[in-house]
PASEBA-1860 file (N, C-alpha, C; in nm, 3 decimals):
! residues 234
1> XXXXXXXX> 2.513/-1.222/-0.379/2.384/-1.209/-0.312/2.323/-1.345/-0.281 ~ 2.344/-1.400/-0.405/2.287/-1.571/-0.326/2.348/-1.649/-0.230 ~ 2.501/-1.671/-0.212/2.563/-1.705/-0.137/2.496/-1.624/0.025 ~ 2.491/-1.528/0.021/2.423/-1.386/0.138/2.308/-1.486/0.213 ~ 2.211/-1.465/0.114/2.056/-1.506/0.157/2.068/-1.632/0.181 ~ 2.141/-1.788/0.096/2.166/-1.875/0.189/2.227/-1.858/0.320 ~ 2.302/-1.798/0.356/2.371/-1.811/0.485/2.274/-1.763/0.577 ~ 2.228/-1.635/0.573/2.071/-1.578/0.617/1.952/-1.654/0.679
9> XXXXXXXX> 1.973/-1.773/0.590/1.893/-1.918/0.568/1.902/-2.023/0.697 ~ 2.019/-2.039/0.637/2.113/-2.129/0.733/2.134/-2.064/0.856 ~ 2.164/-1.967/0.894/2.200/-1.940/0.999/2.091/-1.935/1.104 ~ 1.967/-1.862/1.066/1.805/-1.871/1.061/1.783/-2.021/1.140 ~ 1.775/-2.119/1.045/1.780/-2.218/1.110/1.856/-2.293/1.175 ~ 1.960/-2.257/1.221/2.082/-2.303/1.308/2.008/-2.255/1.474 ~ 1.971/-2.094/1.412/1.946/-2.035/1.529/1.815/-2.120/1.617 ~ 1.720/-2.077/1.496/1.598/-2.139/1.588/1.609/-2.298/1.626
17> XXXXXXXX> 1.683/-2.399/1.610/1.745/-2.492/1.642/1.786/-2.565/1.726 ~ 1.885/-2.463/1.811/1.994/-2.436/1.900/1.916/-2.482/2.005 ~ 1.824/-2.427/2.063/1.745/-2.511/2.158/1.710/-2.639/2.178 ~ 1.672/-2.711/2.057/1.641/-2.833/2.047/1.786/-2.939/2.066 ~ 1.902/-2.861/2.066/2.007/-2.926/2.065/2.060/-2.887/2.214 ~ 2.075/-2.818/2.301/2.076/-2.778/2.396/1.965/-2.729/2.478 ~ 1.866/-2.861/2.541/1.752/-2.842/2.595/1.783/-2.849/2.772 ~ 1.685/-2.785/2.820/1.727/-2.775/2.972/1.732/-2.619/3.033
25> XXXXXXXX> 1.780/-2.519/2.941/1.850/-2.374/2.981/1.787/-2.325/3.036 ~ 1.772/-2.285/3.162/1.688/-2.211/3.228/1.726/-2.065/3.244 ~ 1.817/-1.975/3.196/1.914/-1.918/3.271/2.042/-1.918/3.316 ~ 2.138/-1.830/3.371/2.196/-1.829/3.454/2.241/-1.934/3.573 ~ 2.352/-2.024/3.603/2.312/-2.125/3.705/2.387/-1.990/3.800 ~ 2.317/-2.007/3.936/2.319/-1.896/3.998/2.534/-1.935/4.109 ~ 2.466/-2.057/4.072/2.679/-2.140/4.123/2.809/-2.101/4.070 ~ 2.725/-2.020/3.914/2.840/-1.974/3.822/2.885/-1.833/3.863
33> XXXXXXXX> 2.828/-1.741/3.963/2.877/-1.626/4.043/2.917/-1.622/4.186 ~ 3.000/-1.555/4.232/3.069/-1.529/4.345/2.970/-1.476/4.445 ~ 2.908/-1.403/4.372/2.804/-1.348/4.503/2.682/-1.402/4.434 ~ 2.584/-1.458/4.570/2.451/-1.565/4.561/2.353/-1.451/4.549 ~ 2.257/-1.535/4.437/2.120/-1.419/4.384/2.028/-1.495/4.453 ~ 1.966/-1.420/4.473/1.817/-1.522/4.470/1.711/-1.409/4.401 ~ 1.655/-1.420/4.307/1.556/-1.358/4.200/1.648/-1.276/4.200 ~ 1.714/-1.210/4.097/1.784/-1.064/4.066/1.660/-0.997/4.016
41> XXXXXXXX> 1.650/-0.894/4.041/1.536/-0.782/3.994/1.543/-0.724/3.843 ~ 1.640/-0.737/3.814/1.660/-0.685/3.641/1.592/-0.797/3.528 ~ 1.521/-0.932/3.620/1.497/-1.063/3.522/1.366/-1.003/3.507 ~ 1.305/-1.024/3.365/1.143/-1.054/3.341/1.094/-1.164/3.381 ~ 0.948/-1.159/3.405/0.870/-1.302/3.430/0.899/-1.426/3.327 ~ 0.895/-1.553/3.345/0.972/-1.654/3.300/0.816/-1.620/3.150 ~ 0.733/-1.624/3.142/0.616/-1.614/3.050/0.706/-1.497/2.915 ~ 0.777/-1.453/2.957/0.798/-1.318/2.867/0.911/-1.365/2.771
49> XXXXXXXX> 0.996/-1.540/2.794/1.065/-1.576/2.667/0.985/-1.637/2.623 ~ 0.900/-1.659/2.608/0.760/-1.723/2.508/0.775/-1.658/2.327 ~ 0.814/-1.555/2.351/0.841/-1.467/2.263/0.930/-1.550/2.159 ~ 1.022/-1.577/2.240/1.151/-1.658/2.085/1.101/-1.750/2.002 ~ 0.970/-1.821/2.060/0.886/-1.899/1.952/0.817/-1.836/1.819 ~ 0.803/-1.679/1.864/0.730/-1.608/1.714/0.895/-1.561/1.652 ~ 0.946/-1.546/1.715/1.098/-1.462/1.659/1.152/-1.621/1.564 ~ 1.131/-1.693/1.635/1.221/-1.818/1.548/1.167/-1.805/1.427
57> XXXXXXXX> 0.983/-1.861/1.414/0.957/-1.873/1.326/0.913/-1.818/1.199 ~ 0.921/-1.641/1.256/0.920/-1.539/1.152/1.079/-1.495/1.077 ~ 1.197/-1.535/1.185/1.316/-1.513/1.122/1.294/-1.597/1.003 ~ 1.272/-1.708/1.007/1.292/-1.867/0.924/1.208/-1.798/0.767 ~ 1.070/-1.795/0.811/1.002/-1.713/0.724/1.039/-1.602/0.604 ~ 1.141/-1.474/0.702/1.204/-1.403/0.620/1.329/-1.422/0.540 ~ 1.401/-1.535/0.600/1.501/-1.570/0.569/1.467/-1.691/0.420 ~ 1.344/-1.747/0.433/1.310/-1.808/0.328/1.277/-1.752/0.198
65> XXXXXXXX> 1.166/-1.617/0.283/1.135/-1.570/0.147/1.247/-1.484/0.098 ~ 1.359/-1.440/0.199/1.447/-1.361/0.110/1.509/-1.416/0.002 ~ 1.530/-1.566/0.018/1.613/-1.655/-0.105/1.540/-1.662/-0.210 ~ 1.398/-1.700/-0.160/1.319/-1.762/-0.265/1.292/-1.640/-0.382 ~ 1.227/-1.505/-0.284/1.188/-1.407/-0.417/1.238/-1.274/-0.382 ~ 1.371/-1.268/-0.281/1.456/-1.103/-0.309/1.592/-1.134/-0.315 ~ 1.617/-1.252/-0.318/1.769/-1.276/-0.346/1.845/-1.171/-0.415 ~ 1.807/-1.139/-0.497/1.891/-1.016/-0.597/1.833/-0.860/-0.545
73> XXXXXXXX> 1.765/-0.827/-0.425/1.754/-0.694/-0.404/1.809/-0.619/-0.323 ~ 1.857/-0.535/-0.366/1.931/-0.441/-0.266/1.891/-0.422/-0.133 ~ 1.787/-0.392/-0.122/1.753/-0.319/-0.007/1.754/-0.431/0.127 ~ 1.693/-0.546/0.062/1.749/-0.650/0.129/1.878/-0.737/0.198 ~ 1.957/-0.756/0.072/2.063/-0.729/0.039/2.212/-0.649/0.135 ~ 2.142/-0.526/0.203/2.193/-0.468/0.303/2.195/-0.496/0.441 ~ 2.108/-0.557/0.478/2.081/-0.624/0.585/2.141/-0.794/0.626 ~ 2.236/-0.838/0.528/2.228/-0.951/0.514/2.388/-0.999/0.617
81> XXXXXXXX> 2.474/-0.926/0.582/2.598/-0.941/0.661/2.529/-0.926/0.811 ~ 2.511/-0.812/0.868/2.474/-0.810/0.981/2.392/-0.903/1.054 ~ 2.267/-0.974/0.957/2.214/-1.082/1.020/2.252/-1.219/1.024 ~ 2.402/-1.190/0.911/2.466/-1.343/0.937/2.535/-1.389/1.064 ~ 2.558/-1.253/1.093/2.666/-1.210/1.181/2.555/-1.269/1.329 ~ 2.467/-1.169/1.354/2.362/-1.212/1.473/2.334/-1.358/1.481 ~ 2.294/-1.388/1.393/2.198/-1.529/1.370/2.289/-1.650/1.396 ~ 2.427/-1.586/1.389/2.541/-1.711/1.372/2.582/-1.722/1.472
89> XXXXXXXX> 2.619/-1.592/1.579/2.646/-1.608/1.685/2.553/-1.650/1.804 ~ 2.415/-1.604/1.713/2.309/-1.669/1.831/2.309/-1.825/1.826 ~ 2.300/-1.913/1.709/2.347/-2.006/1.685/2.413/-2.112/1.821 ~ 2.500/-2.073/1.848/2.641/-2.086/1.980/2.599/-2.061/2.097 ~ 2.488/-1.931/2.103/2.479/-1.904/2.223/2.446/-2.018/2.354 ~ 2.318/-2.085/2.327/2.312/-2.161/2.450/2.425/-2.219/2.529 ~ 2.489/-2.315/2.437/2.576/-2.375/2.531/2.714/-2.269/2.543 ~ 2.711/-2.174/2.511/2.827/-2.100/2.567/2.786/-2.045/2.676
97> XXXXXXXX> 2.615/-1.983/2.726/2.576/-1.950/2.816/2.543/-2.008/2.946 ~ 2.534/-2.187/2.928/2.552/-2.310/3.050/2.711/-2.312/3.096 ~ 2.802/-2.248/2.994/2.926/-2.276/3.108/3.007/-2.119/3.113 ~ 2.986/-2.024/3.056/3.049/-1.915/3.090/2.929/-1.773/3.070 ~ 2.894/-1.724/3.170/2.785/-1.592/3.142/2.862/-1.479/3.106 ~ 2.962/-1.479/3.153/3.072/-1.343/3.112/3.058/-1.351/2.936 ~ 3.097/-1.478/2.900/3.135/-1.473/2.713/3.035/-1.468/2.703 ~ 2.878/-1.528/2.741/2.750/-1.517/2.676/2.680/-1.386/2.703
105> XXXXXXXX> 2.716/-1.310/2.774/2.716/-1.136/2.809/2.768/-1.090/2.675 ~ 2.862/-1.081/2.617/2.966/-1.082/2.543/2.916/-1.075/2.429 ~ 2.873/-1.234/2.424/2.789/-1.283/2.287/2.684/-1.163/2.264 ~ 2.578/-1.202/2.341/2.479/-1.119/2.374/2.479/-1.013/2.279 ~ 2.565/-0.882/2.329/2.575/-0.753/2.317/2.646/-0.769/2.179 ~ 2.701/-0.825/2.111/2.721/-0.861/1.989/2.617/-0.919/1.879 ~ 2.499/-1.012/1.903/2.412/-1.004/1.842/2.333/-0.873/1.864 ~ 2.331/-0.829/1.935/2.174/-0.689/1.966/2.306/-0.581/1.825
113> XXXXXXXX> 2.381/-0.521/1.848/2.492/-0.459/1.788/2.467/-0.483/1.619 ~ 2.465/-0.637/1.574/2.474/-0.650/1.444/2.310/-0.637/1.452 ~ 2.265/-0.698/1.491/2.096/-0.658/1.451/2.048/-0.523/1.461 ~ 2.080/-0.429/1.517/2.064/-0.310/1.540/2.084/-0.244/1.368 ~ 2.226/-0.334/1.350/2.290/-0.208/1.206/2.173/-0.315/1.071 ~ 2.131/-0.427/1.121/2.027/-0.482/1.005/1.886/-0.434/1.006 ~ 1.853/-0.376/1.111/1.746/-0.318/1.147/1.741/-0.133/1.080 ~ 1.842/-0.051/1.086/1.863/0.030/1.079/1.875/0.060/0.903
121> XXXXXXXX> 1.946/-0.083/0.857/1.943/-0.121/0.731/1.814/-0.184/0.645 ~ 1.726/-0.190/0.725/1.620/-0.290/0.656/1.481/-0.125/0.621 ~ 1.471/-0.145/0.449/1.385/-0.091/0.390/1.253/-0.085/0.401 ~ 1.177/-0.006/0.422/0.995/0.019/0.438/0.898/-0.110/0.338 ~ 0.982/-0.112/0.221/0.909/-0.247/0.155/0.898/-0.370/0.230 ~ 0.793/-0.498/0.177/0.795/-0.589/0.235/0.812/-0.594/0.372 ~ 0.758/-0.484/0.465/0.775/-0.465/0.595/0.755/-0.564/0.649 ~ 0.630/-0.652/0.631/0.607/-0.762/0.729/0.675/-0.869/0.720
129> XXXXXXXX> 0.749/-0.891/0.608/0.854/-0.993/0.600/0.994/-0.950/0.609 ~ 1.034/-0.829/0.661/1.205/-0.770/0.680/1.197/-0.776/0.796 ~ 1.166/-0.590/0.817/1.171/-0.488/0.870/1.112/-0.488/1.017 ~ 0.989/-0.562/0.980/0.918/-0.658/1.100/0.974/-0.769/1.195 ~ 1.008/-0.868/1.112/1.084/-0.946/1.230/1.205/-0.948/1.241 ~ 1.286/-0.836/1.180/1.443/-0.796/1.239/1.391/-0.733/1.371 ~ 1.300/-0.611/1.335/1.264/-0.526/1.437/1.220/-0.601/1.580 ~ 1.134/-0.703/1.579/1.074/-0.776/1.694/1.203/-0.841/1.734
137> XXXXXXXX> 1.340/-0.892/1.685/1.426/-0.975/1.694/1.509/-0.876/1.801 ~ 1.553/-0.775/1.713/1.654/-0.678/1.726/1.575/-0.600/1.882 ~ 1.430/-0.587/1.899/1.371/-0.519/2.054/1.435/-0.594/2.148 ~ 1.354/-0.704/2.137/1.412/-0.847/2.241/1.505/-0.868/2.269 ~ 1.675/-0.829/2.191/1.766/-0.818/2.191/1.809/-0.693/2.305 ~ 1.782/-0.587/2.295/1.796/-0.501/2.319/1.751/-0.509/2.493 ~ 1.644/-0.562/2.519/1.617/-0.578/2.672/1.705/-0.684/2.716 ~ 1.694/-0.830/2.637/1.767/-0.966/2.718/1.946/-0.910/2.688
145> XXXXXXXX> 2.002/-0.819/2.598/2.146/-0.790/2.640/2.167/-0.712/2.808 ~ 2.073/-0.627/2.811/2.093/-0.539/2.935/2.047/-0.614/3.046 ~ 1.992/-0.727/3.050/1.913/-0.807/3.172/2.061/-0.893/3.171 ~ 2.086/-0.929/3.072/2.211/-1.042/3.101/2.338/-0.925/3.158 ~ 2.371/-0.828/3.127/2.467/-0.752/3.201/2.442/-0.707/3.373 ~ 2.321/-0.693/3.346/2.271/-0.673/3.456/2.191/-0.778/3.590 ~ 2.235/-0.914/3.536/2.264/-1.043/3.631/2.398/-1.028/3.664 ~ 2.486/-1.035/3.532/2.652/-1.049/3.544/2.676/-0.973/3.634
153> XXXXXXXX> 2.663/-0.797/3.668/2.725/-0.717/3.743/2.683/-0.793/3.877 ~ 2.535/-0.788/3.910/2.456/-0.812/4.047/2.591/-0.946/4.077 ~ 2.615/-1.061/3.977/2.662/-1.164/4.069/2.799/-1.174/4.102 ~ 2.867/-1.076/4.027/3.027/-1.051/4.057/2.998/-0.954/4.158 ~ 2.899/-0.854/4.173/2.914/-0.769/4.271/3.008/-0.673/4.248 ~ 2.994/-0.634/4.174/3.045/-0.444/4.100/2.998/-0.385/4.152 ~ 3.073/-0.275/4.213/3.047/-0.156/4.290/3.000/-0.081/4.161 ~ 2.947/0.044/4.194/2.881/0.107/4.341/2.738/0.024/4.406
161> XXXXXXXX> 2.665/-0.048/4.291/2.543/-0.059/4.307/2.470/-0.174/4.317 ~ 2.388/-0.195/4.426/2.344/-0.327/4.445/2.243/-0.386/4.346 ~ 2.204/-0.509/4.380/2.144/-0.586/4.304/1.976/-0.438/4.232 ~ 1.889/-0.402/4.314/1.826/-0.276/4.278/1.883/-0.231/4.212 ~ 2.039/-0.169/4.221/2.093/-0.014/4.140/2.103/-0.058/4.019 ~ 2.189/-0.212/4.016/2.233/-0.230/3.880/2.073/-0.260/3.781 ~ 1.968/-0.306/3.856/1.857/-0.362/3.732/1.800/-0.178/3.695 ~ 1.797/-0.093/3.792/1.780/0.044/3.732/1.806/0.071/3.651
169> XXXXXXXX> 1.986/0.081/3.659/2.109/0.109/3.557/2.068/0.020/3.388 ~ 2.062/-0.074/3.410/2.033/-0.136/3.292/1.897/-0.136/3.250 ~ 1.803/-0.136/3.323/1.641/-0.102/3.248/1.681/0.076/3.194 ~ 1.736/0.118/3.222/1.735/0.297/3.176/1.858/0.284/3.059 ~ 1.974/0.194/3.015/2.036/0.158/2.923/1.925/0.118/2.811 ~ 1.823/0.017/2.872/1.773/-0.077/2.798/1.659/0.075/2.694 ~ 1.610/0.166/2.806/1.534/0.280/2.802/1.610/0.339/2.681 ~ 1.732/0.365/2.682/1.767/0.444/2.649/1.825/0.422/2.444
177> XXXXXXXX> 1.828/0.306/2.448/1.831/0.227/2.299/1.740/0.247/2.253 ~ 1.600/0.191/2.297/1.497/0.171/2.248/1.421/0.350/2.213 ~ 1.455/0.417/2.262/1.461/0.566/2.243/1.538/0.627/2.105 ~ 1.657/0.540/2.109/1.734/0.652/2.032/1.691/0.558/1.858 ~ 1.671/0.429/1.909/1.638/0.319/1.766/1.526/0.370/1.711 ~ 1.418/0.412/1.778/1.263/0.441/1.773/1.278/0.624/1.705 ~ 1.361/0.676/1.751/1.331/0.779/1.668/1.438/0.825/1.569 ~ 1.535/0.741/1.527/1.591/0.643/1.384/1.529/0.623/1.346
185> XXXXXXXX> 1.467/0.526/1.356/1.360/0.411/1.244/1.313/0.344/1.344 ~ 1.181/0.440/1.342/1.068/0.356/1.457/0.962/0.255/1.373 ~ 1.010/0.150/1.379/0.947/0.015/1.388/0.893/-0.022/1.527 ~ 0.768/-0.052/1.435/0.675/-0.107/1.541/0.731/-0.201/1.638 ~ 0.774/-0.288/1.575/0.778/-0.431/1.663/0.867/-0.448/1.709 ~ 1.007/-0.314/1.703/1.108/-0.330/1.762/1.070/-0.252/1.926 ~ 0.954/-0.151/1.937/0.898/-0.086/2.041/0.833/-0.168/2.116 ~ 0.775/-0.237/2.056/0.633/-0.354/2.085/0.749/-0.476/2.214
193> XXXXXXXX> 0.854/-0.524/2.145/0.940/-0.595/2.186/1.014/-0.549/2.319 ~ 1.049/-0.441/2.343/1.073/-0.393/2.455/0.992/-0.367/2.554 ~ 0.832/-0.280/2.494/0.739/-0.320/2.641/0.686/-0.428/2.636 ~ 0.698/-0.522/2.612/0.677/-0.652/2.636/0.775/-0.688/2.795 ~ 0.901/-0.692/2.720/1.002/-0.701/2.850/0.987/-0.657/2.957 ~ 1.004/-0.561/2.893/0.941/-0.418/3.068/0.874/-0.428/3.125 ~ 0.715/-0.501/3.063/0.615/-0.521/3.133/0.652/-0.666/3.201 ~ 0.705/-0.756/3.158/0.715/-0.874/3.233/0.846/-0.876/3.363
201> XXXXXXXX> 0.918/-0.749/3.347/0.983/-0.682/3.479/0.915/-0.645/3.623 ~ 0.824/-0.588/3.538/0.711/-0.554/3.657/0.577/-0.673/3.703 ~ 0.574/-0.740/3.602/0.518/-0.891/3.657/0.597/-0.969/3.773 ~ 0.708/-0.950/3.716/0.825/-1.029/3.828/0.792/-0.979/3.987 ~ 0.844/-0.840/3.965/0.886/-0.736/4.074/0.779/-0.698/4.175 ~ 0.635/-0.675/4.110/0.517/-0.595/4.153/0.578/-0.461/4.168 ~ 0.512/-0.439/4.214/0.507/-0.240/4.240/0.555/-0.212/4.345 ~ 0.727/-0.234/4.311/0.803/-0.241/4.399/0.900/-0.097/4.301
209> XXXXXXXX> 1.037/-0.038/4.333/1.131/0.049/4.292/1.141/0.015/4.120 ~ 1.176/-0.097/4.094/1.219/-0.172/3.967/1.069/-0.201/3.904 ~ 0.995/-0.215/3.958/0.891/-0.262/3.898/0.782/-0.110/3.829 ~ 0.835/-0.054/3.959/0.786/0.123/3.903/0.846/0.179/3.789 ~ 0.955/0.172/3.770/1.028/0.236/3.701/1.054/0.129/3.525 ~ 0.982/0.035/3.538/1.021/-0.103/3.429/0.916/-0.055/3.400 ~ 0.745/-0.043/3.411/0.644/0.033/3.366/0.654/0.165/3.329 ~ 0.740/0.258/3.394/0.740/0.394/3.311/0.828/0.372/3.195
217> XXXXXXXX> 0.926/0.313/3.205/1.035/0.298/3.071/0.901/0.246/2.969 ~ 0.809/0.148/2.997/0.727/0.113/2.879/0.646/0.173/2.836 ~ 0.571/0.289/2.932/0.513/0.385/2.910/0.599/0.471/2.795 ~ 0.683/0.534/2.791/0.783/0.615/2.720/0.776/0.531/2.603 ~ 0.836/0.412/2.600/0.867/0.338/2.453/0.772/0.338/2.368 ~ 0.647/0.284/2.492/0.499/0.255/2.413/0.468/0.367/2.377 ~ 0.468/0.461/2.356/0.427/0.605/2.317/0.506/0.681/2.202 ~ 0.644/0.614/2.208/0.681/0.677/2.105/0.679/0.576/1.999
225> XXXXXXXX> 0.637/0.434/1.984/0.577/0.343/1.907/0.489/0.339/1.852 ~ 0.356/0.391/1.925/0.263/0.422/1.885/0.234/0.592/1.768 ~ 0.261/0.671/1.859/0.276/0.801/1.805/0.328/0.822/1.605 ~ 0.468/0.766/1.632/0.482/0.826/1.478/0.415/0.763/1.351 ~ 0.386/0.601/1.403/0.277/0.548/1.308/0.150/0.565/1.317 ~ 0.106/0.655/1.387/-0.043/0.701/1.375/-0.120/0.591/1.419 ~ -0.109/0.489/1.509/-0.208/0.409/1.538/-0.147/0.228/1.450 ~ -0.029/0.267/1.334/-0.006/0.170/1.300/0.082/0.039/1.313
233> XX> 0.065/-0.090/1.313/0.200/-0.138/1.359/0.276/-0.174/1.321 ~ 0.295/-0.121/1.221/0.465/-0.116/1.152/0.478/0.044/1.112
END
């Protein structure tokens, strides 16, 4: 278990890190696809990764206090492979995502995957220090995997569906997680984390096809977020 929660630790801060060591990332370079984007519709407003600044520093947080005073608890304890697993590969991500989007697609859907099963794993105790910022980690996950698949398709140009079909296709994927996670183990901040996204879809888009339909998906999420905690947010 101690060996666990250090790595938890470490990886924690590798992650939130990674930026400072690979500064510049804007995205996608749009040179790295065959077929030319200009705004893909499946992206949120650039304001809406603002977010990885509370995710860094609440991972760091939980990951501290897990060493310091739950090192030996189970319930904790369960969650710990899976977030070595996320945290390590997020770790890598940037610069795997400046020269290949296919492997950082890849990556991607491999952190949301292990955070999903740490989220699913993480106990009602100490909510605001688990359960909470897996959940806010593991939402965010869950929209930026389906936005990054859903650049990848638009710029290889996968049939059937154009740049519109595919951000549909993947906001109603993205819909469709956050649905089935939420009435699993509806955590607040894993709901909270997705209409966030959604809403900064429709910041992008305006009240356009994608932008209609990125507000009803948040409508839905936001409701079933709200609903089973009675008003609460966790």
């Amino acid at each position: 278990m101690r060996l666990k929660a250090i790595l938890v630790l470490l990886t924690a801060l590798a992650f939130a890190g990674s930026p400072l060591l690979n500064p510049g990332f804007g995205g996608y370079d749009p040179s790295q696809f065959p077929v030319e984007m200009v705004d893909p519709p499946v992206l949120p407003a650039g304001y809406a990764f603002s977010i990885w600044g509370v995710m860094y520093l609440w991972l760091i947080v939980m990951a501290g206090y897990g060493l310091w005073r739950r090192m030996e608890d189970a319930g904790w304890d369960a969650t710990r492979w899976p977030l070595i697993v996320s945290l390590g590969i997020g770790a890598v991500w940037l610069p795997v995502a400046a020269v290949s989007p296919l492997w950082a697609t890849i990556l991607i859907w491999a952190m949301l995957l292990s955070a999903l099963v740490a989220l699913l794993r993480a106990p009602r105790r100490d909510r605001w220090l688990l359960g909470a910022p897996i959940g806010l980690y593991a939402g965010w996950l869950s929209a930026a995997a389906c936005v990054s698949l859903g650049v990848l398709l638009t710029g290889f140009g996968v049939p059937p569906f154009d740049a519109t079909g595919w951000a549909i296709v993947l906001l109603s994927l993205a819909l469709c997680i956050g649905v089935a996670i939420l009435r699993a183990r509806p955590w607040a901040t894993f709901g909270l984390a997705i209409v966030w996204a959604l809403i900064a879809v429709l910041v992008r888009n305006g009240f356009d096809l994608v932008g209609l339909f990125a507000v009803s998906a948040a409508i839905v999420i936001g409701a079933l977020t709200i609903m089973p905690s009675r008003g609460k947010l966790i």
